[in-house]
N, C-alpha and C positions, 0 to 999 in steps of 0.2 A: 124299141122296148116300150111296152105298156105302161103311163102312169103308174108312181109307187104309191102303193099305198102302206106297204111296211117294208122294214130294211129287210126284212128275210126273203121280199120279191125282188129284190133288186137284180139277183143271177138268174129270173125269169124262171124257177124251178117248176117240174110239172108236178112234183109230188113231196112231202113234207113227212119227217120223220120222227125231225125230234125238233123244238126250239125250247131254249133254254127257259126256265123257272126263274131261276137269281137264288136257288139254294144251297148255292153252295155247287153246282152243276152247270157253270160257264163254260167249258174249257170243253169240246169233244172232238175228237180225233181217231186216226185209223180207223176209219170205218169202214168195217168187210160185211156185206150182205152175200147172204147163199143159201142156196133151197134147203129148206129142212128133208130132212129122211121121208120117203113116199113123194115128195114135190108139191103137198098141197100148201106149203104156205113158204114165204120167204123168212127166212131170221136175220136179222141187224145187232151185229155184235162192233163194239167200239171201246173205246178209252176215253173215259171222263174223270174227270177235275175240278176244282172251281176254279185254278189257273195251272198251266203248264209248268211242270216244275215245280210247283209248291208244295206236293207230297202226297198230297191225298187222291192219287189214282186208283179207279176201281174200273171196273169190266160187266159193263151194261149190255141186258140183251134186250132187245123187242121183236111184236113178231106181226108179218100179215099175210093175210087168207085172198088179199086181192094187189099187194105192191103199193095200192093208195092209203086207206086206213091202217093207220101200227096200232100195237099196244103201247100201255104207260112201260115202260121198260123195267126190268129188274135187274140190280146188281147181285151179280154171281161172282163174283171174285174180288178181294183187292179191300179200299181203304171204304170207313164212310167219307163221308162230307166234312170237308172241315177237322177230320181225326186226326190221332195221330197213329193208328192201326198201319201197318203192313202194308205196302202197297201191288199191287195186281198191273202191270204196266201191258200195252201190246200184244194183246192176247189176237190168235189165228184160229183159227178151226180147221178140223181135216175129218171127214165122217166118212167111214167104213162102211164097205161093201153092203152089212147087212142094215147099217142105220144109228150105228151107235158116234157118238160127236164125241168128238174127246175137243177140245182147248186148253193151248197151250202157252205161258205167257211169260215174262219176264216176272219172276216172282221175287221182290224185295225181301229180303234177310236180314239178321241182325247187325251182318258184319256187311259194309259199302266198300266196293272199292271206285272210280273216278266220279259217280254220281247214283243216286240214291233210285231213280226211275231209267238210268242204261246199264245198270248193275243187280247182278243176282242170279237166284237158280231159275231151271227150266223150270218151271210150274206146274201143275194138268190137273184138267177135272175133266169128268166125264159122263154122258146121260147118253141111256138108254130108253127114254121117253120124249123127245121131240125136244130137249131143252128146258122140258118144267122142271125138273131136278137136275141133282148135279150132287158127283163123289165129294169126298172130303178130296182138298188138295196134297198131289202126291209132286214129290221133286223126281224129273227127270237124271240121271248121272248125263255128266257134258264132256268131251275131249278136252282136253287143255292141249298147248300150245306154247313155245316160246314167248309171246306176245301178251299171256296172261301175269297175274302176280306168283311169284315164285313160289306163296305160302299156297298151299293148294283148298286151305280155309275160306280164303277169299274168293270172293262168287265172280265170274268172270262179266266182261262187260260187251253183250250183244242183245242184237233186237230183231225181232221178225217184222214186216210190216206188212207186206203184201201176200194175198191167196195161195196156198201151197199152190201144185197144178203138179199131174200124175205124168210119170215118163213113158216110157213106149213102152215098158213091161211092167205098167199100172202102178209103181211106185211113188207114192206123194215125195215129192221134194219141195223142202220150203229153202229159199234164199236167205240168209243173214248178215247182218253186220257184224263185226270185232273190232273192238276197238282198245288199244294198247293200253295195259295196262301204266298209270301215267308213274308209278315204281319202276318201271324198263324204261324212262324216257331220262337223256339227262337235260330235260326242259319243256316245257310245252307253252304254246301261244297264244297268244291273250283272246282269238277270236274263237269261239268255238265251231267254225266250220272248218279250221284248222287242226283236226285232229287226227292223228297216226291211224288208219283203218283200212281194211281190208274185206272184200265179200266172200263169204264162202257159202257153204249150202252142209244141207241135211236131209236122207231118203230113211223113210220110213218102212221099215223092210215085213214088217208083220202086221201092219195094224190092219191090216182086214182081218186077219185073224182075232179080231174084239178080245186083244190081248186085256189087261189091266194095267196100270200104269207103271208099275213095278217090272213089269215080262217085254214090256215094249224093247225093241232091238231099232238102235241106228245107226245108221254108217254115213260117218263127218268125210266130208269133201272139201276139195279135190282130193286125190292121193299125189299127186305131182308138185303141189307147191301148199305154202302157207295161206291159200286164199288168195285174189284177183289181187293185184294194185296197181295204183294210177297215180303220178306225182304230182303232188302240191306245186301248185303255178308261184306262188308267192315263197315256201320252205319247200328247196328241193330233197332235204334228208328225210321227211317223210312221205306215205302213200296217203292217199284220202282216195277212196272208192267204196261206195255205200248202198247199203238198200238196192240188193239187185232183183231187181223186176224178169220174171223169167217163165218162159213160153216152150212148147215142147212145138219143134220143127215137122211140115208132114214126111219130111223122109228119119223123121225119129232123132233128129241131135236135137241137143238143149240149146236157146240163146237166151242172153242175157243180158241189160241193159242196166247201168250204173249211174247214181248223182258222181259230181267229183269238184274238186277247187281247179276246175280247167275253164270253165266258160261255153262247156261243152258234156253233151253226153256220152259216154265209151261204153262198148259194146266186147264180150266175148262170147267165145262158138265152144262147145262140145261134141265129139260126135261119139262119145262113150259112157253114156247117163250120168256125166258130174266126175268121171273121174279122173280126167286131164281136161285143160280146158287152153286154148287158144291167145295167146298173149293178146292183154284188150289193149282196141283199138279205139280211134273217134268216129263216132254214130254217123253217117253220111245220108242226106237224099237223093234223090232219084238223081239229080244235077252233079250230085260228090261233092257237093258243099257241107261241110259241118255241121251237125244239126245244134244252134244254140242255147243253153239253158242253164240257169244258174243252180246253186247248191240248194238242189228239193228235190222231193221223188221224183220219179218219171216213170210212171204206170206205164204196162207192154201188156197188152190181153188179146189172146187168142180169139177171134170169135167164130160160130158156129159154121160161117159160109166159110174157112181158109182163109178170109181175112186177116188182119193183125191191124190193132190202134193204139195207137203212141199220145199221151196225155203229156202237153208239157208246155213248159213257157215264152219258148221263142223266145227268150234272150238273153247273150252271153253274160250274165253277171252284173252287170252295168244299164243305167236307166235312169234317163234324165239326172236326177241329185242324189242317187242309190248306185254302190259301187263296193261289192263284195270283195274287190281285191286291196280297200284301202288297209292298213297294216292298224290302224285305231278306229275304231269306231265306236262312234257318240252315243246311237242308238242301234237297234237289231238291224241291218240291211235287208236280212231277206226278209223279212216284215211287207217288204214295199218291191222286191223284186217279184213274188209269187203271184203274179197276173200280170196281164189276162191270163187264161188258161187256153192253149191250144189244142187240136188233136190233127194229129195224120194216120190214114190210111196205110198200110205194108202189105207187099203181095209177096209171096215165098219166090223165088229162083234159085234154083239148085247148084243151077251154073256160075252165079256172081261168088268172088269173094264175102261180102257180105251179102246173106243168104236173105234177105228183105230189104226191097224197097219203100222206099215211102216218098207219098205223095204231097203237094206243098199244103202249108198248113191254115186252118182255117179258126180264126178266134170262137171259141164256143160259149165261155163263162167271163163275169168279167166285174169288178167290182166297185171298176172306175177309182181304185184309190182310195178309198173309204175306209178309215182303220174302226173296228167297233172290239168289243172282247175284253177281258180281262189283260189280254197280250197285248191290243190295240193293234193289232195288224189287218191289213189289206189282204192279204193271201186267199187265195181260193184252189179247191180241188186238189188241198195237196190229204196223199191218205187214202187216195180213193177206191171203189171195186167196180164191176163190173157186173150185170144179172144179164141174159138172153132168157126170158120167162115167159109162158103165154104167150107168144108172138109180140113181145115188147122188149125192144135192145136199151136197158137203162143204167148210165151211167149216176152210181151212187156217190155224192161229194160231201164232205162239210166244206160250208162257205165260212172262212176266216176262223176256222175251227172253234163255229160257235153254234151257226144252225147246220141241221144235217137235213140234204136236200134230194131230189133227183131229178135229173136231166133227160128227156127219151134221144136216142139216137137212130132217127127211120132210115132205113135205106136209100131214100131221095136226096138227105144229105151224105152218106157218106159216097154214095156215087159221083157226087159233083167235087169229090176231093180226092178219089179211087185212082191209083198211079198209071192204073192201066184206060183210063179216060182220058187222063188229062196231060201222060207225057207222053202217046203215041202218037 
């Protein structure tokens, strides 16, 4: 790595998005980058803060005509700086056939239930101009569930995090979390990676139709069960299975990749667009060894060749003096678990039980340990998305969820990690 000359070179970025002010705007997270309507510019929509958790989330967009150059960004949704206004959390984007962008987000409410930024209604706005405007905010209706609070007043507790992605009969399906209401628990435990949750999903059945936010129609998945779950290594009476990362297969089934309190990634299969789904399993490589990783996302993105690339940390939870399964902790763990950041290569086989392989993993971002932020964490590339643009494969990251960066991905590297190189 080349001499630093600022901490925001330190993960070697080739392109720069956003670095923070200190206005109150420390804190940026899930960040989904996706071509705006016509393809001539890219848009960067995120979640910012001036620390995580502190209250004041709002939903930033910017925008660029070349992937290098952004705009100063503008808050479209959510809290100001420092308010104490309403908060706008994890907002996605899904844009319709003819061009029209709705976003959708965890929309705070008056009434909380387990936390003030995983709690509340569907949210949505909507532009029919490239993202310079935007509807007044309308709330989505939500299925409920056993798992939510009994009073149906109270806003349920789920989040979107990664890029919808369209099913084999062009249906946006976005993946989410659920997480129990903590009224249905008789207890809950002190770490917060320990909490009762479950993945499920959501197909958007009309929105190409440039319904309004009111006429939109969805249909909550699975139909077979309550959502995916996966047992807490440490509490076996609850599930933890989270933030599924989810790819549509070339012979048309859904997979889907989950964080968990395992030490390990788990994976389930579909092969009926979401609506039974495959007791999950743990994520294996090309060898059937486990694939390692503690309690963070684990990005899965399709890419344009049939490829598939897995974002993730290469280690089971545990690391050096950082250890997610201790039952107290001093300080946050995964703070200092979330790097390096890894990526592997996945080729489809139709024939395996698990229907992608993936090739050994190759360190790509890396922070050396370095805590900076309001959080003071180490972490890198968690949140992240994915652009194939102009003949440029870039992966978009915030580094320690404070500067928003980008990474290129050329074909010369992932051929040297490609399953079909390197384990035939």
């Amino acid at each position: 790595m080349p001499e630093q000359t600022a901490e925001w070179q330190r993960s070697d970025p080739d392109a720069v998005v956003y670095l923070p002010r200190g206005t109150g705007d420390e804190d940026n997270e899930h960040f989904l980058v996706f071509e705006a309507p016509g393809g001539q510019e890219l848009l960067a929509l995120w979640t910012q803060s001036s620390c995580e958790g502190r209250g004041d989330n709002r939903l930033m967009l910017a925008r660029s005509a070349d992937g290098d150059s952004w705009s100063e960004p503008v808050r479209i949704a959510g809290a100001r700086p420092q308010s104490g206004d309403l908060q706008a959390s994890w907002g996605f984007p899904i844009v319709s056939r003819s061009g029209r962008i709705y976003v959708f987000f965890t929309r705070e409410t008056a009434i909380v239930d387990n936390n003030r930024q995983g709690s509340g209604a569907m949210g949505c706005i909507a532009s029919d101009d490239g993202g310079h405007s935007w509807s007044e905010p309308a709330n989505i209706p939500m299925a409920r569930n056993r798992f939510d609070h009994e009073d149906p007043a109270v806003p349920r507790n789920w989040i979107v995090w990664q890029l919808p992605i369209r099913d084999r009969r062009g249906k946006p399906v976005a993946g989410y979390t659920q997480c129990t209401s903590q009224s249905r628990l008789p207890h809950t435990y002190p770490n917060w990676v320990d909490q009762d949750s479950r993945s499920a999903f959501m197909r958007f059945e009309n929105i190409d139709d440039d319904p309004t936010p009111d006429d939109l129609a969805l249909t909550w998945l699975p139909e077979d069960r309550e959502g995916l779950e996966v047992t807490d290594t440490l509490y076996p009476d609850i599930s933890v299975a989270q933030e599924p990362a989810t790819v549509l297969l070339p012979d048309g089934g859904l997979f889907c990749i989950m964080r968990t309190m395992t030490g390990h990634i788990w994976y389930s299969l579909s092969a009926d667009d979401g609506v039974t789904w495959r007791d999950p399993e743990v994520l294996r490589d090309a060898k059937g060894d486990p694939i390692p990783h503690p309690m963070s996302p684990c990005p899965l993105f399709r890419l344009a060749d049939g490829r598939f690339l897995l974002v993730y940390h290469n280690n089971p939870g545990r690391k050096g003096e950082y250890d997610q399964f201790r039952r107290t902790w001093e300080r946050n763990q995964s703070n200092f678990l979330r790097h390096p950041t890894f990526i592997a290569v996945g080729r489809f086989s139709a024939a395996d039980h698990q229907p992608l392989r993936f090739g050994p993993p190759h360190k790509l971002l890396d922070t050396e340990g370095v805590t900076i932020g309001p959080k003071g964490t180490a972490e890198i590339a968690t949140y992240p998305s994915l652009t194939e643009w102009r003949g440029h494969r870039m992966l978009w990251y915030p580094d320690r969820k404070f500067y928003l960066l980008g990474k290129h991905l050329p074909d010369s590297l992932l051929t040297t990690i490609d399953p079909d190189q390197v384990c035939s």
